[in-house]
C-alpha positions in Angstrom: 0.0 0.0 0.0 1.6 3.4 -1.1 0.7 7.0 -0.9 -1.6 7.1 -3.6 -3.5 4.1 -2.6 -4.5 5.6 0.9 -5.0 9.3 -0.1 -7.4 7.3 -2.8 -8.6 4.6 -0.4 -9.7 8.0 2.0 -10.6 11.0 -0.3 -14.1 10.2 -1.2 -15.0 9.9 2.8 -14.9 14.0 3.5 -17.1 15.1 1.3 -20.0 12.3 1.4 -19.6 12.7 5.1 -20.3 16.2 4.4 -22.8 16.1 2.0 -24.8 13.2 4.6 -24.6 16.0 7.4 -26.5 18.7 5.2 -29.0 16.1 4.7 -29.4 15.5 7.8 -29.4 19.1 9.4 -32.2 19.2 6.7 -34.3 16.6 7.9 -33.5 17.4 11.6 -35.1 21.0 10.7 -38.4 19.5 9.1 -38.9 16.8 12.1 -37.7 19.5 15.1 -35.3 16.2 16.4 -32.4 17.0 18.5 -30.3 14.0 18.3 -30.7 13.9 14.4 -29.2 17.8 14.3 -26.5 16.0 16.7 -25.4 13.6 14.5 -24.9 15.9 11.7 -22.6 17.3 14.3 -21.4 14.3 14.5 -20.8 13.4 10.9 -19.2 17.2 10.4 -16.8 16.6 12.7 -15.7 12.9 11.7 -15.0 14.7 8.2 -12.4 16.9 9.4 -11.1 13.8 11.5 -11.1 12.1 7.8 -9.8 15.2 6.2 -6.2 15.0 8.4 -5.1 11.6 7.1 -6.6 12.6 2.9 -4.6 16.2 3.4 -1.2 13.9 4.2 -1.5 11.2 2.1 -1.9 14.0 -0.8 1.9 14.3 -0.6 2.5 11.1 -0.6 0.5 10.4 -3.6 2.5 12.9 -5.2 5.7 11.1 -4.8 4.3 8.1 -5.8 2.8 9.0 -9.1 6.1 10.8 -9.8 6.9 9.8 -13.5 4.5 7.6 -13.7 3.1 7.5 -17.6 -0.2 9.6 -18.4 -0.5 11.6 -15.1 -0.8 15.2 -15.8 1.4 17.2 -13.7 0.3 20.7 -14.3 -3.3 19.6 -12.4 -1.1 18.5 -9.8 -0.4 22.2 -8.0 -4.2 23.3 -8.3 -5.2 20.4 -6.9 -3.4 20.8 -4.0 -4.0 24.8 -3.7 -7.4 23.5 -3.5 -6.7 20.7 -0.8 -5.3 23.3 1.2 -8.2 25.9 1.1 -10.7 22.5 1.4 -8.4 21.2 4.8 -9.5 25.0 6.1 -12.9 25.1 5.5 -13.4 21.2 6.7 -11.8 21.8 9.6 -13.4 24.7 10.8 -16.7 23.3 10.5 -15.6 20.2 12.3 -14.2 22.6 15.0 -17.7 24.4 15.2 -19.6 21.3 15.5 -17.2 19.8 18.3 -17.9 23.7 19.6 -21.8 22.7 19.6 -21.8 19.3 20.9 -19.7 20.2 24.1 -21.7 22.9 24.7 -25.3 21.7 24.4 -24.4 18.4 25.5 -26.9 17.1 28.1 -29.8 16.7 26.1 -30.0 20.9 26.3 -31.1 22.2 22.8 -28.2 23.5 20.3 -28.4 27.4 19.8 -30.5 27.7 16.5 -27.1 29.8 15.5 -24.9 27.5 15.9 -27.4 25.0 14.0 -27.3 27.8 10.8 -23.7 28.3 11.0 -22.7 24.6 10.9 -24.8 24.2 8.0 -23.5 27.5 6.2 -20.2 25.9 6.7 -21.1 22.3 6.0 -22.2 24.0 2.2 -18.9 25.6 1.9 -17.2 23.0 3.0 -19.0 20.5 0.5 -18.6 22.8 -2.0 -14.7 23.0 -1.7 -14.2 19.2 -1.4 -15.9 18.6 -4.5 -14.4 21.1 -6.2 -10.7 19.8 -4.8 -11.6 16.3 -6.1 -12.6 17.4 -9.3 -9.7 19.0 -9.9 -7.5 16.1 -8.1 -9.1 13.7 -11.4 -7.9 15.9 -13.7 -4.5 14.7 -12.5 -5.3 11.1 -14.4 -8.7 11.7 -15.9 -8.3 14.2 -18.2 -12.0 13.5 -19.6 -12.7 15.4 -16.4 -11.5 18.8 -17.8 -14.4 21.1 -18.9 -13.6 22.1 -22.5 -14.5 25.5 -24.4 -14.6 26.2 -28.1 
């Protein structure tokens, strides 16, 4: 197992996690349930513990798929220009959502704010990691790569 393999075996896991957690902040808002809005929380805050090990393995991969035939190497820096703004944005959500749980914990309500920022985040957040994987295809899959005429 190299580099490549893990930051492959791992880099789906932030975003669905992410994408999961707006879905159920969404259906925690329609049904008024507590521990549903908690385990968005939850799921939030797994995807920055995810996002740690993808962000390091990124390097990794690099050096692995060094001279390798049909990579393309100029979508290797925006890839991980993107990884780096993504790893930000993940992990602040994650930190708000660890914010949350500790401090409703309890069974006390969490703050309707903190509900709307976690989600605000969660968007940008899903936003950014799809963004950063679309561009991290590119780097083999150049069928990816939106074409103008």
């Amino acid at each position: 197992m190299n580099g490549a393999y893990v930051h492959l075996l791992l880099d789906p896991f932030p975003a669905s996690l992410e994408i999961v957690a707006l879905v159920l902040l969404v259906l925690a808002a329609i049904w008024r349930s507590e521990p549903v809005r908690r385990a968005a929380f939850v799921l939030v805050v797994l995807a920055g513990v995810v996002t740690v090990p993808v962000f390091r393995s990124g390097a990794a991969a690099r050096q692995t798929i060094r001279g390798v035939e049909m990579i393309n190497t100029t979508a290797i820096d925006p890839h991980q220009e993107a990884a780096q703004q993504t790893m930000v944005f993940v992990m602040l959500s994650a930190v708000v959502s660890l914010f949350a749980l500790i401090r409703y914990r309890g069974g006390r309500p969490v703050a309707r704010w903190a509900t709307f920022l976690i989600a605000f985040l969660a968007i940008i957040a899903t936003a950014s990691t799809t963004y950063t994987s679309l561009l991290g295809g590119r780097i083999r899959h150049p069928e990816t790569a939106i074409r103008t005429r």
